[in-house]
C-alpha positions in Angstrom: -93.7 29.3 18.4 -92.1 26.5 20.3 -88.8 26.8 17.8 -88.7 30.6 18.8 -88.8 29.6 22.5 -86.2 27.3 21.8 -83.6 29.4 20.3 -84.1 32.3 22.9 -83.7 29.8 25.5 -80.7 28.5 23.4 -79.6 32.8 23.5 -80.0 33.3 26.6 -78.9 29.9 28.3 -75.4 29.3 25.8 -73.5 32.5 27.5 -74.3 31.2 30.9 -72.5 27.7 30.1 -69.7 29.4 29.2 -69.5 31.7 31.8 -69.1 28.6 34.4 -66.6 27.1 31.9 -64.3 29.9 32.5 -64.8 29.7 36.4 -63.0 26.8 37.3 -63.3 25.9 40.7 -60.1 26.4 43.2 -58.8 22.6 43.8 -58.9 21.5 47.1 -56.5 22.5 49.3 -53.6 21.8 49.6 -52.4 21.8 45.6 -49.3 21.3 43.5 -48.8 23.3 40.7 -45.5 22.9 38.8 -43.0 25.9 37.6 -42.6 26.1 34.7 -45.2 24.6 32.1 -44.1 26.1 28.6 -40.3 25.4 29.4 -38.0 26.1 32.2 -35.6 29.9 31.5 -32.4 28.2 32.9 -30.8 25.5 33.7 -28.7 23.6 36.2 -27.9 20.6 33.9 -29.5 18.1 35.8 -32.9 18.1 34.2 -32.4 15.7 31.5 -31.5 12.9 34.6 -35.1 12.7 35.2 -36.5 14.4 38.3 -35.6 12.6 41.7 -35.7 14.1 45.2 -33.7 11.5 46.2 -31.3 12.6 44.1 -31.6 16.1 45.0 -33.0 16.8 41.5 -35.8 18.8 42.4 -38.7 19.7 39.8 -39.3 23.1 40.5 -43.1 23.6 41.8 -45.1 25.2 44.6 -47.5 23.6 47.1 -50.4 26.1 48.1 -52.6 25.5 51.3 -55.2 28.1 51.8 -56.9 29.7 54.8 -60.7 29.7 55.2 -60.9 33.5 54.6 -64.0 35.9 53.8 -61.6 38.4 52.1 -58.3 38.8 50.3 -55.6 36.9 52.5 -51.8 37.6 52.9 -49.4 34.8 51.6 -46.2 33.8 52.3 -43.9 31.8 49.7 -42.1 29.5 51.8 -38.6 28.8 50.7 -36.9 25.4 52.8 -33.2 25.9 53.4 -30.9 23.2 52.7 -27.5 24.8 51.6 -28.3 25.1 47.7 -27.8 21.3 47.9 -30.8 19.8 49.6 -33.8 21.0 50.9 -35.8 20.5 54.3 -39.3 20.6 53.0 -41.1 19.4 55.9 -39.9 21.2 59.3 -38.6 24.5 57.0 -41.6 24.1 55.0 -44.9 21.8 54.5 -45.1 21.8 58.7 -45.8 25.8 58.8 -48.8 25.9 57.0 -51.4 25.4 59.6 -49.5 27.9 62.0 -49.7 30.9 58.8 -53.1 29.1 58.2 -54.9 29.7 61.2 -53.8 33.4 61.0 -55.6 33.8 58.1 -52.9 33.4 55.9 -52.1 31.7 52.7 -48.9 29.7 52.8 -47.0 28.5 49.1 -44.2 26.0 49.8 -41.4 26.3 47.2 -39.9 23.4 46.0 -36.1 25.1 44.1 -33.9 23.3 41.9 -30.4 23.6 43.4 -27.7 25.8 41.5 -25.3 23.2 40.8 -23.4 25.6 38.7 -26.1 28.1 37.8 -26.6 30.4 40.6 -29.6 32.3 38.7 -31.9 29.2 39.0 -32.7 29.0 42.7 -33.6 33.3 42.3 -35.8 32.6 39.2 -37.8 29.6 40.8 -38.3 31.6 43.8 -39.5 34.8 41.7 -41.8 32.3 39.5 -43.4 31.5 42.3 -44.0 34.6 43.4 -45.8 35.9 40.0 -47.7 33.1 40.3 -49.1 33.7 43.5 -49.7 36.9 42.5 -51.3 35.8 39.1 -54.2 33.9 40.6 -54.6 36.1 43.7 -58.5 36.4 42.3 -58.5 33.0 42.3 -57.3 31.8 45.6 -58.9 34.6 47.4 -55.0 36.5 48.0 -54.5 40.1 48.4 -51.8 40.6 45.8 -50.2 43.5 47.3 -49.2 41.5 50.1 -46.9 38.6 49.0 -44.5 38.0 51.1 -41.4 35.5 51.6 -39.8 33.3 53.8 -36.7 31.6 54.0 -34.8 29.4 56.5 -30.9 29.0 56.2 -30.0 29.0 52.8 -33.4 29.5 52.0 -33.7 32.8 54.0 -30.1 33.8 51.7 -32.6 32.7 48.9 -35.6 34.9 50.2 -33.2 38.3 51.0 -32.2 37.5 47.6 -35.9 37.7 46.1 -36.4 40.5 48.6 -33.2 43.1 47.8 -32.9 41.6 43.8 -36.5 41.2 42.5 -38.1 43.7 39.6 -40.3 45.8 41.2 -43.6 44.0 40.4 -42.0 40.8 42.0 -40.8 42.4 45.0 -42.7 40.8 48.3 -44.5 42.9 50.5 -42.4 41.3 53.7 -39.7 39.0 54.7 -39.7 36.1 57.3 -35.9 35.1 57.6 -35.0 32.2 60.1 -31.3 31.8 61.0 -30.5 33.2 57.2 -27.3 33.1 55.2 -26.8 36.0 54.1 -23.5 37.4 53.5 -20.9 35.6 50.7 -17.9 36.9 52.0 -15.7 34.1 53.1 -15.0 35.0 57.0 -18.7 35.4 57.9 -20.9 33.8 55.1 -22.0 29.7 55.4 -18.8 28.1 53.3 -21.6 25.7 51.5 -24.1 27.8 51.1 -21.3 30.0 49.2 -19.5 27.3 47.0 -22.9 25.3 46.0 -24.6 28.8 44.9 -21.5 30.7 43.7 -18.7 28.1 43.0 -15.0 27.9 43.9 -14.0 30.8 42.6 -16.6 33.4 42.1 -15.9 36.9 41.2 -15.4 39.8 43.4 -18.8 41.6 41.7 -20.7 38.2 42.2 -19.9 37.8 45.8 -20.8 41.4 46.6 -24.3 41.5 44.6 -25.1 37.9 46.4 -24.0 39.7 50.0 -27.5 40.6 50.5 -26.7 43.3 53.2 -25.0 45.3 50.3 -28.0 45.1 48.4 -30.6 46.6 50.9 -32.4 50.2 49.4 -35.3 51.7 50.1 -37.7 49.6 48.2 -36.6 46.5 50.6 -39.6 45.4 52.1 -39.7 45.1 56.0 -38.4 41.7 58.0 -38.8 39.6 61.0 -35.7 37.8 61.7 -35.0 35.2 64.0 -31.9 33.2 64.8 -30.1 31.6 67.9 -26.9 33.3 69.4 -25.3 29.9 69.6 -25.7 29.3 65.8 -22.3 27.3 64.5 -24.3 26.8 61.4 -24.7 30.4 60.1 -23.0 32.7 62.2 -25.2 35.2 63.7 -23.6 38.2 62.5 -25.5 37.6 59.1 -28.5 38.3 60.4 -27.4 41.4 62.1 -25.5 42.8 59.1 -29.0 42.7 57.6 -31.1 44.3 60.2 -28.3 46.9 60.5 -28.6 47.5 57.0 -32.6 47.7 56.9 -32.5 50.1 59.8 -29.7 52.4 57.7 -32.7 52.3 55.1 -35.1 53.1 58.0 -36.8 49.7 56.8 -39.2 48.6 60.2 -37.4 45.4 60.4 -37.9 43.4 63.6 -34.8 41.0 65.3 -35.0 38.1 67.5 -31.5 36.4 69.1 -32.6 33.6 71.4 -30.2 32.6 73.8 -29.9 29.2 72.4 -31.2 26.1 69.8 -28.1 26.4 67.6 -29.2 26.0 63.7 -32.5 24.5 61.5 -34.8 24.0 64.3 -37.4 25.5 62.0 -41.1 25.0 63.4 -39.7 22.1 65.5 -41.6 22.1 69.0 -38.4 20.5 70.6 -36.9 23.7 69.6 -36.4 25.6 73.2 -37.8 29.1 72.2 -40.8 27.5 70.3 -43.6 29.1 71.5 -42.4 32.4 72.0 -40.9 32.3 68.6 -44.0 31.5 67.0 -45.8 34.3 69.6 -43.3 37.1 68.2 -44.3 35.9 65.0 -47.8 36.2 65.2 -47.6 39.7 66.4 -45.1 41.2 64.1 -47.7 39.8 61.2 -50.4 42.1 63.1 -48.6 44.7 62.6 -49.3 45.5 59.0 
């Protein structure tokens, strides 16, 4: 009798273990996971140098800090600018999460490998990320029809990029652009942006499909944009080319030109507009 007991209890008990085996509790956040862990798609050349953010060789990987939330969250994949040469990972990055956290909101801070002579490895970083996200939505408690991006400076050319280039199932739900590159024609586009991403000479068809205002169609997904009208940094009329060409599309798309702060002030309190930036921001989120 007691071997009987012992092997129903063995039964009964064995699919439970395994059943919290296959839960594996969220780590505590905020996480790193990298890229790319059965091989990276691309490559820039610069892998095989060893990793070293000092040396701008960045090992492709997203931080994730997530809210305290009773049901499914939005997220935002956070793309730092940085010219396709650098990248500002704290004030363009890492410093927004508690601002998207207390709204509720899950924040993944992308760390891209620069271009240097590939200009499909920042876009399939950035696209990486986003299935990920989307992959463990379950997981880390994220509704996965409402991914969006973000992007400051080169990041937010990076984001429109994600945004007017992705597959369908990769497409985010909204973009965040802050003082964006976004053009790569030569008289308005940010020259650095343009020869670290594209190269000296890039072809006519490369510089029109990275000109993301061309790109806009109707399965853009709607933007808040915000810039500085005394930007020497990325002219201005980038970010208007792209709200005029979300509202041909009759995209809701939302624009903010503050009257000063020049470029990259990111979530910087010194930055003049600060609070009303962040209060714009806040209720554009609401509205969807």
């Amino acid at each position: 009798m007691m071997v009987l007991c012992g092997l129903l209890f063995m039964f009964f008990a064995c699919p439970i273990v395994r059943s919290q085996e296959k839960a594996a509790p969220v780590p505590k956040s905020p996480f790193t996971i990298d890229l790319w862990e059965k091989g990276l798609p691309n490559s820039n050349g610069m892998e095989a140098q060893g990793y070293d953010d000092a040396k701008y060789n960045f090992k492709p990987c997203i931080t994730v800090y997530l809210p305290k939330a009773t049901r499914p969250a939005k997220a935002v994949v956070v793309c730092p600018g940085g010219g396709y040469a650098n990248l500002a990972m704290n004030h363009e990055g890492h410093d927004w999460a508690p601002f998207f956290n207390n709204l509720g909101i899950a924040v993944v801070v992308l760390k891209y490998r620069m271009p240097n002579g590939n200009h499909e490895v920042p876009f399939s970083d950035a696209c990486e990320a986003i299935r990920l996200t989307k992959a463990h939505a379950r997981e880390w408690n994220i509704d996965p029809d409402m991914v969006g991006i973000m992007g400051s400076s080169a990041g937010g050319h990076l984001a429109s990029t994600v945004a007017t280039h992705a597959p369908k199932e990769l497409r985010p739900a909204f973009q965040i652009l802050f003082y964006p590159v976004i053009t790569m024609n030569k008289e308005e586009t940010h020259i650095g942006s343009r020869l670290n991403l594209l190269g000296e000479n890039p072809t006519e068809e490369m510089e029109k499909s990275y000109s993301n205002e061309l790109q806009v169609d109707s399965s853009t997904p709607r933007a808040f944009i915000a810039l500085s009208d005394d930007d020497r940094g990325v002219k201005p009329v980038n970010s208007v080319k792209y709200y005029l060409a979300l509202q041909q599309q009759d995209i809701p798309a939302a624009l903010y030109i503050y009257p000063s702060g020049g470029h990259g002030w990111g979530i910087r309190e010194s930055f003049k507009y600060h609070i009303e930036m962040l209060m714009e921001l806040r209720s554009w989120l609401g509205t969807f």
